[in-house]
C-alpha positions in Angstrom: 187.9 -20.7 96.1 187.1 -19.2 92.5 188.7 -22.3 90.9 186.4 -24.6 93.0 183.8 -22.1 91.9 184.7 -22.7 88.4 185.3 -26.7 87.9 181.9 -27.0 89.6 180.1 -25.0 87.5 179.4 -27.2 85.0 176.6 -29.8 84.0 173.0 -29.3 85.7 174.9 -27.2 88.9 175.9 -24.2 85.8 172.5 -24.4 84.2 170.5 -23.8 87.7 173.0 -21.0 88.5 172.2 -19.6 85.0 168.4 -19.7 85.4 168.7 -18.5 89.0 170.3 -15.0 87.7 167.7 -14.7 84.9 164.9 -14.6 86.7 165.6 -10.8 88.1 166.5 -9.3 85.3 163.7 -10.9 83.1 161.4 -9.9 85.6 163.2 -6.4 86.1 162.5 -6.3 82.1 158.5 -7.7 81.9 158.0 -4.9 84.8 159.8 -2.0 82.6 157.6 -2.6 79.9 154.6 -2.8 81.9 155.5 0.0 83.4 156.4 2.3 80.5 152.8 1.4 78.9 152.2 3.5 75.5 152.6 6.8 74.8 150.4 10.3 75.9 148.8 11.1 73.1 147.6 14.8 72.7 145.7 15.1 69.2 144.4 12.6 67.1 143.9 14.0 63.2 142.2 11.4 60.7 143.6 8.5 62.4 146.6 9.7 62.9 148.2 10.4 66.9 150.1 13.5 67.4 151.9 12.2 70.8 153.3 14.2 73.8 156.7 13.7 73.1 156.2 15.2 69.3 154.4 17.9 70.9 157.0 19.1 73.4 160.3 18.6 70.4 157.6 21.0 68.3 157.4 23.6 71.3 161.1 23.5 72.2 161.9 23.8 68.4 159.8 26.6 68.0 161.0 28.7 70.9 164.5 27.8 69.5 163.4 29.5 66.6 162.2 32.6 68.4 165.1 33.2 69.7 167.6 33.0 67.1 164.9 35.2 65.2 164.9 38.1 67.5 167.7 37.7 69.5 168.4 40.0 72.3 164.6 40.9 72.0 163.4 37.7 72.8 161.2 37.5 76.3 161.1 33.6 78.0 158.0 35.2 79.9 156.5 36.0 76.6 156.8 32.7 75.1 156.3 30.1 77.6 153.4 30.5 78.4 150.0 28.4 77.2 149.6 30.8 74.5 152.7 29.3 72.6 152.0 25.6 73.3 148.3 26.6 72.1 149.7 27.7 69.0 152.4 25.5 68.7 149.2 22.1 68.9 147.1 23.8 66.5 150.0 24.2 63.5 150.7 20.3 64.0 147.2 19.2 63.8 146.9 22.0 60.6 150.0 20.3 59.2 148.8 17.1 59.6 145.5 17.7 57.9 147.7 19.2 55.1 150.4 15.9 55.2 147.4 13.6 54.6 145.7 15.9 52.2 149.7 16.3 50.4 150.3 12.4 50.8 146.6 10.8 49.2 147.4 13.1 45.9 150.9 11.5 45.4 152.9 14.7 46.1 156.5 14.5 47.5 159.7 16.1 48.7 163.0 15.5 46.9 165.9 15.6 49.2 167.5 18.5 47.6 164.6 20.6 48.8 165.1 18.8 52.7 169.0 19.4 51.9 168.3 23.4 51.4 165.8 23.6 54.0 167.9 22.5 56.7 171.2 24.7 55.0 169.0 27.4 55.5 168.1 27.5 58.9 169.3 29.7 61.5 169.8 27.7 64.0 172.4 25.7 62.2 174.7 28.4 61.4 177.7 30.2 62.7 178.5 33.3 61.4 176.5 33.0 58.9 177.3 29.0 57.4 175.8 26.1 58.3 177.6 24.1 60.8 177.7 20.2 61.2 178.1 20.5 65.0 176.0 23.2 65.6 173.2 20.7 63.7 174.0 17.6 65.6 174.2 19.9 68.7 171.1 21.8 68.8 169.2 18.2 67.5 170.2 16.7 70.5 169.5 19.5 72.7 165.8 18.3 71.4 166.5 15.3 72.1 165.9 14.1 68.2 168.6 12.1 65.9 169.3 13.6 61.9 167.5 11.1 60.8 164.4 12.1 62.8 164.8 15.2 61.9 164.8 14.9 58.7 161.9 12.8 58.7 160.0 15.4 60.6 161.3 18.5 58.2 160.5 16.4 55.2 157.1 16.1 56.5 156.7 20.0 57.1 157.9 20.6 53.7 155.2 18.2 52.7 152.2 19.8 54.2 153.5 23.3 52.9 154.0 22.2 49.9 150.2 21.8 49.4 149.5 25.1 51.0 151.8 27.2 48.8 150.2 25.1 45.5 146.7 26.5 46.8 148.2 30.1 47.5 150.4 30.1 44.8 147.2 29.7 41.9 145.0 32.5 43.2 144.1 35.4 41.4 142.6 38.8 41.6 140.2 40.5 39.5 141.0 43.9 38.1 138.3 45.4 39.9 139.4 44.4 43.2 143.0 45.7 42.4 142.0 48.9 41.3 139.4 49.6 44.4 142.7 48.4 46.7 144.7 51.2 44.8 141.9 53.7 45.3 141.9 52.9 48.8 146.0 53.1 49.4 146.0 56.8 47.7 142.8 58.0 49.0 143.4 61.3 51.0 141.6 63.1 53.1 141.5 67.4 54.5 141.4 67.4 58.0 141.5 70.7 60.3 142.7 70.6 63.7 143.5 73.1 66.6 146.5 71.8 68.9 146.0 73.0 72.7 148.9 72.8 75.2 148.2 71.4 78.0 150.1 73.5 80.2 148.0 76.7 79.2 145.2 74.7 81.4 147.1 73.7 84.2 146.2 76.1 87.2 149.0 77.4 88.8 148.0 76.2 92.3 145.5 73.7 93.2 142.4 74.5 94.6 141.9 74.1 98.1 139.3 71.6 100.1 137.1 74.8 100.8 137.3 76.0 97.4 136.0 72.3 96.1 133.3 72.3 98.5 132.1 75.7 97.9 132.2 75.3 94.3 130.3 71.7 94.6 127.7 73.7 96.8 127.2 76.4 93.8 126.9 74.1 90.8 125.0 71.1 92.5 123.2 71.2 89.1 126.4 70.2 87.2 126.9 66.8 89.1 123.4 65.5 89.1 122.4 63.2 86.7 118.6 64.2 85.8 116.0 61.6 87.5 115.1 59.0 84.8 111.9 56.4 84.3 111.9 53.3 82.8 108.6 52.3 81.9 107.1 49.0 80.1 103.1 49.1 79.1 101.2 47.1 76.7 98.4 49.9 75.1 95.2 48.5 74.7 92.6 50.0 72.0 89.5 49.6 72.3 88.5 50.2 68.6 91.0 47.6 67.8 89.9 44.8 70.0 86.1 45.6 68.4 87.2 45.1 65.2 89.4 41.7 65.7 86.4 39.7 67.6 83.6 38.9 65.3 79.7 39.5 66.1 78.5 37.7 68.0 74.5 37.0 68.0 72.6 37.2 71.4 71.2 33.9 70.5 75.0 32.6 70.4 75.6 35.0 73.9 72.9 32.3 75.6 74.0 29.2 74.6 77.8 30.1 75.7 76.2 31.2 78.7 73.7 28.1 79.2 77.0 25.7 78.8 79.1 28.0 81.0 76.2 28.6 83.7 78.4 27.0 86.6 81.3 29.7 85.8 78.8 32.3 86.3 76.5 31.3 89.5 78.1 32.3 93.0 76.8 29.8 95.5 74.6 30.7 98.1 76.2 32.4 101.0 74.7 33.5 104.2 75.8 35.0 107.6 74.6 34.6 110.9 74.9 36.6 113.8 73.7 35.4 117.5 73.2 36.4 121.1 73.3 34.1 123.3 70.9 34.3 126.8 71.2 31.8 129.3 69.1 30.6 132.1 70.7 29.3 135.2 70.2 25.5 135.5 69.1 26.4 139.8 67.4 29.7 138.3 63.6 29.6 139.5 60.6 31.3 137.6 61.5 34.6 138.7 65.0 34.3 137.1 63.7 32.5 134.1 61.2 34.9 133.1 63.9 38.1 133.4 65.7 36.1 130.9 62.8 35.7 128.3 61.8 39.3 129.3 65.5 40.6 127.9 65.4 38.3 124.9 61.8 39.9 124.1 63.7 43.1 124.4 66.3 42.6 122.5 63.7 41.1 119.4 61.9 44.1 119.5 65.0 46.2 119.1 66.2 43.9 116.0 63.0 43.9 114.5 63.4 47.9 114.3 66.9 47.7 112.6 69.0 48.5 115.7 72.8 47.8 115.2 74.3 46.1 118.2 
């Protein structure tokens, strides 16, 4: 069967079994990349991206660090949280500003200094010497190649490099040093009484009676004393006299003549009634009791009787 397989193969028949395998894996290949897509980038410093993946080797690095620094002492809880990775961003994005500041004024690293930097560190020692496989070892535990490395550390050297040129050429006035020496022996007389504590501890608590009754006799001693907050504006009298100018009665009418609506009330009045009524079926007899009780009632309004 495979040797049929085989002398048929060949000619147009091999090409279309060719193209027919191709077509997964170049379309297993077009979706990888699509689905990959770029990098998450975290910072960006004067153009340039300070990705995830940098920023995760710096955080792993550093906590490395930590730990071969203080050892048993070290505390995962202490450094993992936000705080670190906080710190951890803001050293790369100072150390980039520093890179491109190192970089546009031509300065540079020899690899002797990247040589001694990396002899030098910690983490690539045992018992005390640097170790090849401890280096490639602990590299790959951060999942970065010497050559990365390198790249990165030369880098850091870099940006420090600026930073100890700017340290390195301060100075100090002799005035300042001699006021920071007068402050570092300065000495001061102090008195103080020590009190033992235990010469003020009672020997037996007091009771729940004994509180009460000795709340009931100092009442005074846990009241806070009743307090007023007040706000007021104090108006003087001489003072607003002297701040408006005089004012001429002549003046006085003409505000008043243009302002006369402001100062007229219109006219109000109220009316009181009482109301008599004649029976529409009422005869005269009826009808004149009615006018004889409003008469009444005139006369008694007419002489200022309340009703």
């Amino acid at each position: 069967m495979l040797q049929e397989i085989r002398d048929r193969a060949k000619g147009w028949v091999a090409w279309a079994i060719v193209i027919l395998i191709s077509i997964p894996f170049a379309l297993w290949g077009i979706q990888s990349y699509l689905g990959t897509g770029g990098e998450t980038v975290v910072a960006k410093v004067n153009g340039t991206e300070i990705t995830e993946r940098q920023f995760d080797q710096n955080v792993q690095r550093t906590r490395m660090q930590l730990r071969n620094r203080l050892g048993s002492s070290y505390d995962p809880n202490l450094f993992g949280g936000e705080r670190l990775r906080e710190q951890v961003l803001d050293s790369m994005i100072r150390d980039t500003v520093l890179l491109d500041a190192s970089v546009s004024m031509g300065m540079r690293v020899s690899d002797q200094a990247v040589r001694a930097a990396i002899l030098s560190e910690r983490a690539f020692q045992q018992d005390g010497a640097f170790d090849n496989e401890t280096y490639k070892r602990v590299l790959r535990l951060q999942g970065l190649t010497p050559a990365a490395y390198e790249a990165q550390l030369r880098e850091r050297l870099l940006s420090s490099q600026l930073a100890r040129a700017v340290t390195g050429t301060e100075f100090v006035t002799p005035s300042v040093v001699e006021e920071s020496i007068r402050l570092l022996r300065q000495k001061r007389e102090l008195t103080y009484l020590s009190l033992p504590y235990a010469d003020f501890t009672p020997d037996e608590l007091p009771s729940e009676d004994e509180i009460q009754t000795y709340y009931n006799e100092h009442q005074d001693l846990f009241q806070t004393p009743e307090q007023v907050r007040v706000a007021y504006l104090l108006l003087d009298a001489e003072q607003l006299a002297s701040s408006v100018a005089d004012v001429s009665n002549e003046e006085l009418q003409n505000s008043y003549n243009e302002r006369i609506d402001e100062f007229v009330e219109p006219e109000q009045r109220r009316i009181r009634h009482i109301l008599l009524t004649v029976p529409a079926d009422a005869d005269d007899v009826g009808a004149d009791a009615v006018k004889q009780r409003a008469n009444e009632l005139r006369e008694r309004i007419l002489a200022g009787e309340d009703f």
